[in-house]
One Martini backbone bead per residue (centre of mass of N, CA, C, O) as a GRO file, in nm:
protein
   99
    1UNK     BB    1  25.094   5.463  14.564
    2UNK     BB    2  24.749   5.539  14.459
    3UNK     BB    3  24.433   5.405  14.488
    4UNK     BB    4  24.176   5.554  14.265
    5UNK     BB    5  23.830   5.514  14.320
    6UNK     BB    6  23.538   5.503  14.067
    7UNK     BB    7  23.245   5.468  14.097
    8UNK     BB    8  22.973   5.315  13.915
    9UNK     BB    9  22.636   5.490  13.935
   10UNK     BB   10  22.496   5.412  13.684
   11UNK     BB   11  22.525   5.091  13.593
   12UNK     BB   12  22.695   5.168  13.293
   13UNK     BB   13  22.777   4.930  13.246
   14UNK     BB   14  22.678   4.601  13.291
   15UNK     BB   15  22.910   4.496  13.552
   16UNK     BB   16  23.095   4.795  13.623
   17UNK     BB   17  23.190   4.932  13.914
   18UNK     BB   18  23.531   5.077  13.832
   19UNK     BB   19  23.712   5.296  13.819
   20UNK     BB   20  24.080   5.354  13.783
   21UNK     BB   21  24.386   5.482  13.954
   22UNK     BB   22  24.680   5.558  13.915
   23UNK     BB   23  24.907   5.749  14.205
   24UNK     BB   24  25.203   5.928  14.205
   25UNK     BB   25  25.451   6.011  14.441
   26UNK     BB   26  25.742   5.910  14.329
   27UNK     BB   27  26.004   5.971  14.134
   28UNK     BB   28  25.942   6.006  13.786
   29UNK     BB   29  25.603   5.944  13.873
   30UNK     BB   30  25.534   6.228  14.033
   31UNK     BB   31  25.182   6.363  13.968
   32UNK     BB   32  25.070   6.093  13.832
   33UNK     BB   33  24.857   5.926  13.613
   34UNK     BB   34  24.668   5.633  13.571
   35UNK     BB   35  24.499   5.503  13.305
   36UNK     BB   36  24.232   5.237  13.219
   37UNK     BB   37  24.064   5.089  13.432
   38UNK     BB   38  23.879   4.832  13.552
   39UNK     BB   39  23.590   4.668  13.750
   40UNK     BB   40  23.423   4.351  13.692
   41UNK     BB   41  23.118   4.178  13.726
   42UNK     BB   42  23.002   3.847  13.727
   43UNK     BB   43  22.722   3.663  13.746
   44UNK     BB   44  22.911   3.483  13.985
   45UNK     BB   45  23.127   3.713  14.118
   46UNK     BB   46  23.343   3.751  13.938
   47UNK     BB   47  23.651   3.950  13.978
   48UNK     BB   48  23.773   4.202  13.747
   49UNK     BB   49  24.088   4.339  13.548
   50UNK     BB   50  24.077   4.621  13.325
   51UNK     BB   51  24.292   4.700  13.068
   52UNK     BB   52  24.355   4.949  12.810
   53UNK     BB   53  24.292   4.941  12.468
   54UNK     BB   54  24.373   4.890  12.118
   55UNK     BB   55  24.185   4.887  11.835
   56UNK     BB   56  24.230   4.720  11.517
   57UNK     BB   57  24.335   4.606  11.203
   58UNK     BB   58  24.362   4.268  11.008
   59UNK     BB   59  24.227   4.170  10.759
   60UNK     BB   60  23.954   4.257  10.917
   61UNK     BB   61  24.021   4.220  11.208
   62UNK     BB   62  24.018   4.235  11.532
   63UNK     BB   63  24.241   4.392  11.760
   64UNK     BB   64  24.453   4.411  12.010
   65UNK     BB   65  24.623   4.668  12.259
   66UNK     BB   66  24.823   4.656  12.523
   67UNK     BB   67  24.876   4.941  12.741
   68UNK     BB   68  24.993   4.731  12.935
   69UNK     BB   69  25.300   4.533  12.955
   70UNK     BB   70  25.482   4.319  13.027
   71UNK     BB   71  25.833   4.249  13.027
   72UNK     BB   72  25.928   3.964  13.182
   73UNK     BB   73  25.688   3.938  13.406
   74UNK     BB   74  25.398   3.817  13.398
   75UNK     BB   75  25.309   3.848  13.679
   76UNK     BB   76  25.288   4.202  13.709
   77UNK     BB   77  24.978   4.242  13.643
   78UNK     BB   78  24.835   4.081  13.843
   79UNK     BB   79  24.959   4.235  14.083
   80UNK     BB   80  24.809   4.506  14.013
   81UNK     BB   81  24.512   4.348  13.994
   82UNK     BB   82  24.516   4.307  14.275
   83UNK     BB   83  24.563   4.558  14.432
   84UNK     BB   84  24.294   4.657  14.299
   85UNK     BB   85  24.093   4.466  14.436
   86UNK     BB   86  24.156   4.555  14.737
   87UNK     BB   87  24.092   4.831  14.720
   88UNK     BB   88  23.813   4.785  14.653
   89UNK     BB   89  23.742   4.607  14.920
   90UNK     BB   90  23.857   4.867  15.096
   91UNK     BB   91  23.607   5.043  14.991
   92UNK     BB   92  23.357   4.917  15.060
   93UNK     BB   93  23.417   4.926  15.374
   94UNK     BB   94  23.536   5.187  15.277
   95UNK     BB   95  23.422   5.482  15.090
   96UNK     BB   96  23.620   5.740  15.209
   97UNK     BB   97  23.862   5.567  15.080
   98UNK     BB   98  24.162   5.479  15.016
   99UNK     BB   99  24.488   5.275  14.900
   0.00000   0.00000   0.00000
């Protein structure tokens, strides 16, 4: 698997600094991308990454729905989140590779 990072050069919206791709080399979901993260950093310097979601109604509330979502161990998303993270760091250190 790759991350592949797409750097957000508009600054718009402010504090999400790239969009991510997963990119698949081997197994069933060789030649497939996932998309729908981003990384963004908030005013104390502290960087998230948001997984895309559907957002819905009910009962007038709006509510989301995470498309990946852990099936039983719930730090699997986590983990995923981090290696995210890091390729963004070496994205950072080196801007013309990937992780």
């Amino acid at each position: 698997m790759t991350v592949t990072i797409l750097p957000n050069d508009r600054s718009h919206p402010p504090g999400k600094l790239a969009d991510v791709e997963l990119h698949f080399a081997d197994h069933a979901l060789a030649g497939l991308k996932l998309m729908g993260f981003a990384i963004w950093e908030h005013r104390g310097g502290t960087r998230t990454v948001t997984v895309r979601a559907r957002q819905y109604v009910v009962n007038g509330e709006r509510r989301s729905f995470a498309l990946l979502r852990p099936l039983t161990d719930a730090a699997a998303l986590d983990r995923v989140r981090q290696l995210i993270l890091e390729a963004y760091a070496a994205h950072e250190r080196h801007p013309t590779t990937t992780a």
